[in-house]
Backbone as JSON, one array per atom type, in Angstrom:
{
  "sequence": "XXXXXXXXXXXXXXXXXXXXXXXXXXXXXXXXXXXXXXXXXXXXXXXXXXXXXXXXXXXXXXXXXXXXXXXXXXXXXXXXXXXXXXXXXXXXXXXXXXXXXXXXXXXXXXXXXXXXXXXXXXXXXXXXXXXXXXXXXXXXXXXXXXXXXXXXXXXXXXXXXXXXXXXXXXXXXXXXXXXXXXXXXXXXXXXXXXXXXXXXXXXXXXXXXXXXXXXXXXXXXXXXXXXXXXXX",
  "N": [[0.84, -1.2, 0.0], [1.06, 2.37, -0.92], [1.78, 5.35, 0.23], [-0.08, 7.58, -0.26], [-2.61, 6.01, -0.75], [-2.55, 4.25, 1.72], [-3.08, 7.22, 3.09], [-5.59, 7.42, 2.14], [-6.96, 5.26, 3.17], [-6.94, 5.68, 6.11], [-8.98, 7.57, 5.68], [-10.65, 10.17, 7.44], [-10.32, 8.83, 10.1], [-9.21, 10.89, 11.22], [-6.06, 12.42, 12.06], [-4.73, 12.2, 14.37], [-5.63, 9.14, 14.91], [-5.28, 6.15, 15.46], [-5.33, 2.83, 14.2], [-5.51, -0.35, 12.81], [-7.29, -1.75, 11.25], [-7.97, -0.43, 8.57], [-5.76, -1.85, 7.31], [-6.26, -4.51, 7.22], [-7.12, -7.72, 5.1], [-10.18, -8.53, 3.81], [-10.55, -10.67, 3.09], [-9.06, -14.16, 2.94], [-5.89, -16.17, 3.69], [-3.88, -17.09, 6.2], [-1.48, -16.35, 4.75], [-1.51, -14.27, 2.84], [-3.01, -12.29, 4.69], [0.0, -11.78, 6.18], [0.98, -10.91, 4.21], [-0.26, -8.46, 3.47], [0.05, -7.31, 6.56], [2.84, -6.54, 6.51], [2.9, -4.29, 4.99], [1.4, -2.45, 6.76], [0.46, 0.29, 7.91], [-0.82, 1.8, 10.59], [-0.05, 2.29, 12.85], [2.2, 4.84, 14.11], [4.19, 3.19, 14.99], [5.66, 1.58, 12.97], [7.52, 3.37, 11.46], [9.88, 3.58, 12.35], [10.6, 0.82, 13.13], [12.28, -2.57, 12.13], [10.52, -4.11, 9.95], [7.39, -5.06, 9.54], [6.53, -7.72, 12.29], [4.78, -10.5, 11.96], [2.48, -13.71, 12.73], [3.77, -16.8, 13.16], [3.42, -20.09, 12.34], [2.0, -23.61, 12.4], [-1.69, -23.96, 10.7], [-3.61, -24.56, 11.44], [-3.4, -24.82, 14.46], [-3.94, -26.1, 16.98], [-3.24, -24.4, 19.43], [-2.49, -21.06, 20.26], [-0.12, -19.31, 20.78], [0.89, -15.61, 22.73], [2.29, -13.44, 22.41], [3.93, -10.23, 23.96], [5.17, -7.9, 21.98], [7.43, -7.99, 19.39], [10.86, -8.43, 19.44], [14.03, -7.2, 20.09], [15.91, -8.94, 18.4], [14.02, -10.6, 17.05], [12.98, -8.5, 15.11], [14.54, -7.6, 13.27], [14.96, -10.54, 12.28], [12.52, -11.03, 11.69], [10.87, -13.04, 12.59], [8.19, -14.04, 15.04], [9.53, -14.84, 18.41], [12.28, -15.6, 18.39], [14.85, -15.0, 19.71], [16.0, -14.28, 23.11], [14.31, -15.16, 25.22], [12.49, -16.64, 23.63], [13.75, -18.83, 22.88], [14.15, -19.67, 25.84], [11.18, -20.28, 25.79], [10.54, -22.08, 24.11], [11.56, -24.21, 25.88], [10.4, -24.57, 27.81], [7.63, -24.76, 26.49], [8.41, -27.36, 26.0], [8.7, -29.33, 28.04], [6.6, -29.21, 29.28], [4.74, -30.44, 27.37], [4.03, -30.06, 25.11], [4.45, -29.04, 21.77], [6.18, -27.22, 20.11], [6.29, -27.17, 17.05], [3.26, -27.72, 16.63], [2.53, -25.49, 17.42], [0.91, -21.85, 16.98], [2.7, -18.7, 17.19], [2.74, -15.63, 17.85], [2.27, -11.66, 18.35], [0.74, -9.26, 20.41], [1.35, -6.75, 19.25], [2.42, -6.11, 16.22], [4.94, -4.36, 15.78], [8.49, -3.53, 16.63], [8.76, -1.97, 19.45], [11.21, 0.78, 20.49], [13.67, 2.11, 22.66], [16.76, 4.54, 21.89], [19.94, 3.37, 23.51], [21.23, 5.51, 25.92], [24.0, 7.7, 24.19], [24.65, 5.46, 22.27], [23.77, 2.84, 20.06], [22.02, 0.9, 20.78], [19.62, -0.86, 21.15], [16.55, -0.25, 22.97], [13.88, -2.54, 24.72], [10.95, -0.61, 24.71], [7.56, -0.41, 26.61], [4.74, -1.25, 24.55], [1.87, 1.47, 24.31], [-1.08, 2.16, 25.45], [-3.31, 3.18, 22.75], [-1.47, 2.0, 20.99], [-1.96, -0.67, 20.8], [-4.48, -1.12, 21.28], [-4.35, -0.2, 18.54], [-3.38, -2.29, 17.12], [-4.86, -4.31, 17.1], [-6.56, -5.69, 15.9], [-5.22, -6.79, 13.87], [-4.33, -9.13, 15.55], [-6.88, -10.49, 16.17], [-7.85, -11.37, 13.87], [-6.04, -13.6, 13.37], [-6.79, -15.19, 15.19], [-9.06, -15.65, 14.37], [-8.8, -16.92, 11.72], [-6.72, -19.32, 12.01], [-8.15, -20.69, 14.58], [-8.12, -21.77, 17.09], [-8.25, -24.12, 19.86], [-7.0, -23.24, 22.7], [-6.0, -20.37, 23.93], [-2.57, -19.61, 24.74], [-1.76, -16.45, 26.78], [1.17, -14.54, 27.15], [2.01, -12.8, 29.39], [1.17, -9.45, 30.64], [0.49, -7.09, 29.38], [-0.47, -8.86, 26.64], [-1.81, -10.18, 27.81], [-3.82, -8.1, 28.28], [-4.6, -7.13, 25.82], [-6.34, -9.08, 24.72], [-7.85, -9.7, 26.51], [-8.92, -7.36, 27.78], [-8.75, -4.06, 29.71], [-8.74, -4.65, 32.31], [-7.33, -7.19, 33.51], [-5.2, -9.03, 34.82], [-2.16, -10.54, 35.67], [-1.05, -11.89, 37.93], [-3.07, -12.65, 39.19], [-5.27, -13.25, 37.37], [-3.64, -15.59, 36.72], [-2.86, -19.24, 34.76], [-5.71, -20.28, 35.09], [-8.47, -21.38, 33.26], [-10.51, -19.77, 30.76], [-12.8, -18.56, 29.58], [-12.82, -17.57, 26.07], [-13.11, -14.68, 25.14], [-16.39, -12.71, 23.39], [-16.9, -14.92, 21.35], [-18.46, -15.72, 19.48], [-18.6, -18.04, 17.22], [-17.68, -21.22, 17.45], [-15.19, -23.75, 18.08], [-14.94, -26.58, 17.45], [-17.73, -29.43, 17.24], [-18.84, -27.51, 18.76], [-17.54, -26.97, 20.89], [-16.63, -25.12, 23.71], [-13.56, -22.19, 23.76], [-10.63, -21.58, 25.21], [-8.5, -19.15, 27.2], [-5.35, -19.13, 28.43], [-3.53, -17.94, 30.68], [-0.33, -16.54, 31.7], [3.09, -15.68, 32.67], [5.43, -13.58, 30.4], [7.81, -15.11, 28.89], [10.43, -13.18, 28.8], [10.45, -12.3, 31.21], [10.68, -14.15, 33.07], [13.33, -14.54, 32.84], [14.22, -12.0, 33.33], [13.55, -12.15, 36.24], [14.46, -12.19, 40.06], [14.16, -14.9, 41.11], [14.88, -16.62, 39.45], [14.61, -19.57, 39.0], [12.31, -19.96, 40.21], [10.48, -18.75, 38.78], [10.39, -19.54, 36.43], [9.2, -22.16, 36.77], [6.68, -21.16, 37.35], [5.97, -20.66, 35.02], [5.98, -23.06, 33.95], [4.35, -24.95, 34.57], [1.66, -23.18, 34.3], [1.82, -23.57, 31.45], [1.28, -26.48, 31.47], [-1.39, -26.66, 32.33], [-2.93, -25.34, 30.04], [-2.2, -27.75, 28.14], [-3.05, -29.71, 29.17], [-5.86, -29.32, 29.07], [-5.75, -29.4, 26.26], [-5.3, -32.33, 26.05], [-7.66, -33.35, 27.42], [-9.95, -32.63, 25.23], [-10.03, -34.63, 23.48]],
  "CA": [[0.0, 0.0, 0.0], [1.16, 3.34, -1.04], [1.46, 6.17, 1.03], [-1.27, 8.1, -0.8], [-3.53, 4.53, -0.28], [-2.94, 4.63, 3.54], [-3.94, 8.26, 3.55], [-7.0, 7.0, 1.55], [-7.3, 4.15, 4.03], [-7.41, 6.41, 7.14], [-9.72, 9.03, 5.78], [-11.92, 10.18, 8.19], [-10.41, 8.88, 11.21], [-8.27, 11.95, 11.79], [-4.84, 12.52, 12.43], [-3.92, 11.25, 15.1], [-6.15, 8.25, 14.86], [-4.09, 4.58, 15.02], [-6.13, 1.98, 13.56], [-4.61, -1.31, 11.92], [-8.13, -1.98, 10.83], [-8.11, -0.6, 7.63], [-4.95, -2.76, 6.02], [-6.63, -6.51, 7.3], [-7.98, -8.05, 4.49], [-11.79, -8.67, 4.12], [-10.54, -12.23, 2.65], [-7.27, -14.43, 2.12], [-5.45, -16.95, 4.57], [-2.26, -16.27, 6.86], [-0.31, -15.58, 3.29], [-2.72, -13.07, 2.47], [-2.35, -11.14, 5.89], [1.19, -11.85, 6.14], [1.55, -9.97, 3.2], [-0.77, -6.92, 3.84], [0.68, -6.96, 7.38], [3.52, -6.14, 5.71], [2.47, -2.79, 4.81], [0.82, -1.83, 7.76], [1.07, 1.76, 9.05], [-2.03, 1.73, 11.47], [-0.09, 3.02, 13.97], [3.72, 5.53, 13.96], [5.51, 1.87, 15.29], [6.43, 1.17, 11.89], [8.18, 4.46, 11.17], [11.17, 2.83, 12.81], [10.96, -0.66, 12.96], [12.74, -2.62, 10.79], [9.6, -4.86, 9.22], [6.33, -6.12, 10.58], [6.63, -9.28, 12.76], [3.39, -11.36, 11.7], [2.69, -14.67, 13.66], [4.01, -18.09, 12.46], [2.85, -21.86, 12.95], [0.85, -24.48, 12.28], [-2.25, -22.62, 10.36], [-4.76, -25.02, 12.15], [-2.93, -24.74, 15.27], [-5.1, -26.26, 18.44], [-2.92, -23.81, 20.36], [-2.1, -19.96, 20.07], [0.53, -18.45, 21.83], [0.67, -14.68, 21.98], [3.35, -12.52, 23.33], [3.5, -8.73, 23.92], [5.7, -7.24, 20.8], [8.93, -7.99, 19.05], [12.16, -7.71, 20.35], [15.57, -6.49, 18.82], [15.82, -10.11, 17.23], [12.36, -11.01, 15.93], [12.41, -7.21, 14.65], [15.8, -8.17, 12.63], [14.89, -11.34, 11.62], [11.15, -11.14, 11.07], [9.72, -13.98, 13.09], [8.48, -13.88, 16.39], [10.21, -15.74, 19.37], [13.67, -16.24, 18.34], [15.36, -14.3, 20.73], [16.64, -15.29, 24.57], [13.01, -15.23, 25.37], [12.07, -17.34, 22.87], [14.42, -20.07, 23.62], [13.29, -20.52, 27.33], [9.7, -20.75, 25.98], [10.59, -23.32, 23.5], [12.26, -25.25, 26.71], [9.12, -24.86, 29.23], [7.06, -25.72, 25.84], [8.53, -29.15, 26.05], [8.84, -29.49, 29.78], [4.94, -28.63, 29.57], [4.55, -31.22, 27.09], [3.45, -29.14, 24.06], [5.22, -29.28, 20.75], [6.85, -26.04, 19.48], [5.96, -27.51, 15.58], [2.13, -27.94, 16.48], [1.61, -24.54, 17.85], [1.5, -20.69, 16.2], [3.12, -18.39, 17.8], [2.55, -14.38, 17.86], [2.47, -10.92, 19.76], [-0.38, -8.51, 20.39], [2.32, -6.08, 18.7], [3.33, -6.62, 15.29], [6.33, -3.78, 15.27], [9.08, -3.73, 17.65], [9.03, -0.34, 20.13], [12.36, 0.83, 21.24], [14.13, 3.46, 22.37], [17.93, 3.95, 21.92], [20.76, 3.78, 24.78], [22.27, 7.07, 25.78], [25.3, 6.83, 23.41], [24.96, 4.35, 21.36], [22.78, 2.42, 19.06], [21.56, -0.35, 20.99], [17.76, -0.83, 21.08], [15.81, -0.72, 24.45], [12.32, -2.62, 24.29], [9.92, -0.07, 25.69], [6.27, -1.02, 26.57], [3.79, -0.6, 23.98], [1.29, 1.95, 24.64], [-2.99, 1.68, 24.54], [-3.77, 3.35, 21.29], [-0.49, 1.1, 19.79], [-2.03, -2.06, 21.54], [-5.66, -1.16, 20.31], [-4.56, -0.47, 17.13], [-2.98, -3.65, 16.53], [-5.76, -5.61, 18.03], [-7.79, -6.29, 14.6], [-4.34, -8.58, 13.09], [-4.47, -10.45, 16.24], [-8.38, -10.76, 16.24], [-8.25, -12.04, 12.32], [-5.21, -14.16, 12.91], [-7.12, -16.19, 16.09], [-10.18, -16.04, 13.64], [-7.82, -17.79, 10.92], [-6.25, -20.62, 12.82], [-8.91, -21.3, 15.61], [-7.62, -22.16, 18.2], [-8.65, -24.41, 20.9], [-6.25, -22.92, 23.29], [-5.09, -19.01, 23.32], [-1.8, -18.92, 25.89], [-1.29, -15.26, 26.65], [2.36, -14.81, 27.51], [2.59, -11.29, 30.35], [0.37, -8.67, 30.81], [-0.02, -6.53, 27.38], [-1.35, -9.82, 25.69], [-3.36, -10.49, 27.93], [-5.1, -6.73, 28.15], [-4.9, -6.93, 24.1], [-7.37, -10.55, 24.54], [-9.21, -9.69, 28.11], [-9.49, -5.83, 28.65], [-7.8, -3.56, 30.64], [-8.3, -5.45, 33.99], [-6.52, -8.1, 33.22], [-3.93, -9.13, 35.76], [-1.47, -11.74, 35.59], [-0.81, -12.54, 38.94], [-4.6, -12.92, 39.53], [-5.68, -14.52, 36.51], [-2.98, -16.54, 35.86], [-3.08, -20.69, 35.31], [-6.87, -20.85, 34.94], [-8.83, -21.18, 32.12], [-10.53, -18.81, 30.97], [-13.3, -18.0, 28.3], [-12.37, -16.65, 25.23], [-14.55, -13.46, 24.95], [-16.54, -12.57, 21.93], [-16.8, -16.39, 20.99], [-19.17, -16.17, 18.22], [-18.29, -18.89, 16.87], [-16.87, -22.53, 18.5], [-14.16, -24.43, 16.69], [-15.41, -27.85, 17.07], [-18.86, -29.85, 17.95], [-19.92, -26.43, 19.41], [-17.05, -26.85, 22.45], [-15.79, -23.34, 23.94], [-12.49, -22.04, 23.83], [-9.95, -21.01, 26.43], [-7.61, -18.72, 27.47], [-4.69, -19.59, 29.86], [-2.32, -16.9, 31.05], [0.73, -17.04, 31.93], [4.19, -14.98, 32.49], [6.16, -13.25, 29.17], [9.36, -15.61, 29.43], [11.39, -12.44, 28.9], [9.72, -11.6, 32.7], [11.39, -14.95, 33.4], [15.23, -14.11, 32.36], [14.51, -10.63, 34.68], [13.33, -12.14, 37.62], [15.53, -12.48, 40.79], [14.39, -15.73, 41.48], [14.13, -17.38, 37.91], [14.25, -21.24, 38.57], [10.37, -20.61, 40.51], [9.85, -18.18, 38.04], [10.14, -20.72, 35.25], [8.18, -23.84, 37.66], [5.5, -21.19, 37.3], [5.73, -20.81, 33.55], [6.0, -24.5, 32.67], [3.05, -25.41, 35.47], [0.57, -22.71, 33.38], [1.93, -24.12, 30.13], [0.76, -27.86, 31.61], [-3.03, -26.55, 32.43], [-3.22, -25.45, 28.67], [-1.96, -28.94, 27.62], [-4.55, -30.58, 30.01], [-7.09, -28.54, 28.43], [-6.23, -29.72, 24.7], [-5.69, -33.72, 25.88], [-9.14, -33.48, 27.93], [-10.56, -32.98, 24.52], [-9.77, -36.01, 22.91]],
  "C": [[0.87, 1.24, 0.0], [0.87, 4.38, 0.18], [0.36, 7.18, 0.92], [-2.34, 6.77, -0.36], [-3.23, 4.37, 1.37], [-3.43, 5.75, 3.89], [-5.39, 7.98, 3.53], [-7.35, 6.21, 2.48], [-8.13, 4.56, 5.69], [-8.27, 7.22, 6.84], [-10.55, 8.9, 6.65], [-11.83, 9.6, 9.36], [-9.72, 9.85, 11.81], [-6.87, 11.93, 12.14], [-3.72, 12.05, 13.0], [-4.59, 9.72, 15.84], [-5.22, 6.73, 14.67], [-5.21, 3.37, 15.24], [-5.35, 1.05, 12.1], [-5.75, -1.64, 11.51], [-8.22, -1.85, 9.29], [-7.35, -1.4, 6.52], [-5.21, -4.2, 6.55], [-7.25, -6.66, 6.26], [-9.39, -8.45, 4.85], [-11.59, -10.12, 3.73], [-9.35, -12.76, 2.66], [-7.23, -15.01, 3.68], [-4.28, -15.94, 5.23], [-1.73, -15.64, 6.15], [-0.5, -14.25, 3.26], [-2.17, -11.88, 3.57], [-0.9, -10.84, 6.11], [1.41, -10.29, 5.3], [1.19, -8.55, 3.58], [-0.11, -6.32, 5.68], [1.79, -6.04, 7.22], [3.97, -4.49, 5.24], [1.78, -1.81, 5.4], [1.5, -0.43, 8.07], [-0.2, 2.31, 9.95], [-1.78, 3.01, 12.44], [1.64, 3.89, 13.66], [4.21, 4.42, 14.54], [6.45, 1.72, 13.88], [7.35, 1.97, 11.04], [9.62, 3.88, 11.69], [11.79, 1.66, 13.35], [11.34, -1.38, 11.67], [11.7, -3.56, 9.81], [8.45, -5.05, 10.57], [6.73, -7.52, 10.83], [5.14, -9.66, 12.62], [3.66, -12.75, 12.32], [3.15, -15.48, 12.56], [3.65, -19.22, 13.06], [2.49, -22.09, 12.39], [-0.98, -23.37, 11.8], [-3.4, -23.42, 11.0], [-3.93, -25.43, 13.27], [-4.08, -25.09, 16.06], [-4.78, -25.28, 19.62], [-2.27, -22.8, 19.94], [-1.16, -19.68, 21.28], [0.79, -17.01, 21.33], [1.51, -13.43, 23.18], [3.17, -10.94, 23.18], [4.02, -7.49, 22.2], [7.18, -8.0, 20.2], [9.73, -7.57, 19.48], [13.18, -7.46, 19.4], [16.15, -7.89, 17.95], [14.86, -10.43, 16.36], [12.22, -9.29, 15.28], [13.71, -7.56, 13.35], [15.35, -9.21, 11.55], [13.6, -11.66, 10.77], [10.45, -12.05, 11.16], [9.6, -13.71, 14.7], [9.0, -14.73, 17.16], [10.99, -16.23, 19.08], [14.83, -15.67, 18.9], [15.56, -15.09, 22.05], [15.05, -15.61, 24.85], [11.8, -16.18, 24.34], [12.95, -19.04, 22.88], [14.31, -20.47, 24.64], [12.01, -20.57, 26.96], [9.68, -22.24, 25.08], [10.94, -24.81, 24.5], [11.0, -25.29, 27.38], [7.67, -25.5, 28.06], [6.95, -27.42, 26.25], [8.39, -29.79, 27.2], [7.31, -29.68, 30.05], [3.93, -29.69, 28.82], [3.51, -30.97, 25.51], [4.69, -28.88, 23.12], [4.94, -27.6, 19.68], [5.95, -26.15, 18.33], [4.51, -26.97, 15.46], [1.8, -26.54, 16.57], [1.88, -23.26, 17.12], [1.63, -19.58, 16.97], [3.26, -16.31, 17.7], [2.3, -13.59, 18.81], [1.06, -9.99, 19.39], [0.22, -7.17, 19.59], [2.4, -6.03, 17.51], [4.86, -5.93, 14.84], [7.04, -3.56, 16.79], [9.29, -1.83, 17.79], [10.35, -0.38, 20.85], [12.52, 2.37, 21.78], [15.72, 3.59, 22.44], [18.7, 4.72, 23.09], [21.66, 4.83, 24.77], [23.51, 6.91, 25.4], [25.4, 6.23, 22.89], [23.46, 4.25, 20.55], [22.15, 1.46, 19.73], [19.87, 0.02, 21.48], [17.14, -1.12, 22.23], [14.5, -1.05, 24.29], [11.92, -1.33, 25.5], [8.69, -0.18, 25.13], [5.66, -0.78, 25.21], [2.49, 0.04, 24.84], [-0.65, 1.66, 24.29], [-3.45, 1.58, 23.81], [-3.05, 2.37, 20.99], [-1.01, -0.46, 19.98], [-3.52, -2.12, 20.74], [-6.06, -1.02, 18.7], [-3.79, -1.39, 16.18], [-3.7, -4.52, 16.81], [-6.49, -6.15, 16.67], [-6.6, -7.58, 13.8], [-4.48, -9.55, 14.28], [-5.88, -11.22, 15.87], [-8.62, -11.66, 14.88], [-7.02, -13.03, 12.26], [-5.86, -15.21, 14.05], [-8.4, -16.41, 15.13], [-10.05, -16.98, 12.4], [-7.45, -19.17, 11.26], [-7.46, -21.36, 13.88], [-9.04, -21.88, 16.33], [-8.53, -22.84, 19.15], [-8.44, -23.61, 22.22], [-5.6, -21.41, 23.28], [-4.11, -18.76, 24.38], [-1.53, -16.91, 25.79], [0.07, -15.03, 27.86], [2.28, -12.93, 28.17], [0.9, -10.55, 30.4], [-0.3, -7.96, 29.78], [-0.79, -7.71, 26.58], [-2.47, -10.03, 26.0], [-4.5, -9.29, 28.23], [-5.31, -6.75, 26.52], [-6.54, -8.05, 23.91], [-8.59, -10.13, 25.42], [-9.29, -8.96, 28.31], [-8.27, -5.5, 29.46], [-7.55, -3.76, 31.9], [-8.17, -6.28, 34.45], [-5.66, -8.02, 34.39], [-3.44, -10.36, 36.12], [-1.48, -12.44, 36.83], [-2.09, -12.61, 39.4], [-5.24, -13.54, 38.55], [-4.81, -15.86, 35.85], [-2.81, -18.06, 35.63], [-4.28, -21.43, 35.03], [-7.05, -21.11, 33.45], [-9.92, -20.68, 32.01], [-11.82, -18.28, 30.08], [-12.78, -17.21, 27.47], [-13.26, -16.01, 24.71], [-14.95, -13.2, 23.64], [-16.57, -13.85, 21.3], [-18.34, -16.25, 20.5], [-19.69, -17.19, 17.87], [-17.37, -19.86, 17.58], [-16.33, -23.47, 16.77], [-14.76, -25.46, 16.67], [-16.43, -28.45, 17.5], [-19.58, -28.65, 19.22], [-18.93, -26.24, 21.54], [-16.43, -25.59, 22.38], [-14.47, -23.39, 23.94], [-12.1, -21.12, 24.38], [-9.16, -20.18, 26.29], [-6.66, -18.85, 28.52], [-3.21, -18.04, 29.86], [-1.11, -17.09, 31.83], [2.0, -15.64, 31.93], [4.71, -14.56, 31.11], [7.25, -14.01, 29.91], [10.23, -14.39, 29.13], [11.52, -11.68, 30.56], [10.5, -12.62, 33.81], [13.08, -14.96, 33.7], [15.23, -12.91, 33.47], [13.95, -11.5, 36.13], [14.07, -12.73, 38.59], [15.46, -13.98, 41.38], [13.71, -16.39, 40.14], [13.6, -18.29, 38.12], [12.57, -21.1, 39.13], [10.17, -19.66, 39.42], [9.35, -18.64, 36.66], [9.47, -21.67, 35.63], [7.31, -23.33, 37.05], [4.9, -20.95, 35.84], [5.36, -22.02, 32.81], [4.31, -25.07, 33.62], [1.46, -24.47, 34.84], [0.43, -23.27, 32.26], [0.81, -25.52, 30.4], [-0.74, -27.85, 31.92], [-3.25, -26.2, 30.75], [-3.24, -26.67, 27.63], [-2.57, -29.76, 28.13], [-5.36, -30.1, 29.1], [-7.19, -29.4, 26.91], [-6.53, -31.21, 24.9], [-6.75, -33.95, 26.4], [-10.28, -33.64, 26.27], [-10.86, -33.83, 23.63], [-9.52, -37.34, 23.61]]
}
């Protein structure tokens, strides 16, 4: 999309309006979005990131995972979770008893927010903000409407206010399961689908007492993986 064709796109929400709504397709698989992702400018993130991160997996995934934004690797490389934080989730994956391959893996984000270190070049994640969170919420919303998940892990806090609202709270909802709101539509024989919450493993790597901080990552992971073998 052209920069004249995103003006066209936004008309009429004003200025300083951030809305990823208008570049989702009305049709087309992952590819499809992938692509138009691609060209997103919804929101000023992409003014200085180096590409959109769009999710990857399994496209009939039984299980979503869905992290807060890209980091200074997945912004580089252009997938999400291949970073330090992405390597301890691949480990509490398995530990949890859930297969990396099977599942698809994305952030409530799609461009990585930084800001750079006094002096240098190096890239500091900082949070994403409400508008940038609400106006990335329509690729998540059409990429869980895509795949259809049995299962939606939400990895920290931001994912899970992007999925559950703003009063969301990890250390109070975290572990259960959960309704997945707005459920329309049910993926299979009309059964509901969950949400399980859980820590950002990059929350893991900072915290002063990791090894419980990881028990309690792989022990949420293992209620989500109850959840899918209960159904079969």
């Amino acid at each position: 999309m052209s920069r004249s064709d995103s003006a066209h796109a936004n008309e009429g929400t004003g200025p300083d309006a951030y809305d990823a709504g208008p570049y989702v397709p009305k049709r087309g698989g992952l590819a499809a979005h992938r692509r138009a992702a691609a060209k997103c400018q919804g929101c000023p993130l992409y003014e200085n990131a180096t590409q959109t991160v769009f999710g990857k997996g399994a496209p009939t995934a039984r299980i979503v995972l869905v992290g807060e934004q890209p980091g200074d690797q997945e912004d580089k490389q252009g997938e999400p979770f291949v970073g330090p934080a992405g390597r301890l989730l691949d480990k509490a994956l398995t530990e949890a008893g859930i297969d990396r391959d099977t599942t698809y893996v994305t952030n409530a984000v799609k461009h990585f927010k930084f800001t750079l270190a006094e002096g240098s070049k190096r890239r500091i994640h900082k949070a994403p903000d409400l508008r940038e969170l609400t106006a990335c919420r329509p690729w998540l919303l059409a990429e869980l409407h895509l795949v259809r998940p049995e299962v939606v892990v939400v990895l920290g806090a931001t994912a899970g206010k992007a999925l559950l609202g703003r009063s969301f709270r990890v250390t109070r909802d975290r572990g259960t399961l959960i309704p997945l709101p707005g459920e329309g539509e049910r993926r299979r024989g009309g059964e509901e689908r969950y949400v399980v919450a859980t820590l950002h493993p990059s929350a893991v790597l900072r915290a002063d007492d990791r090894e419980a901080a990881y028990a309690g990552l792989v022990s949420d992971l293992e209620v989500a993986a109850r959840a899918l073998r209960e159904r079969h």
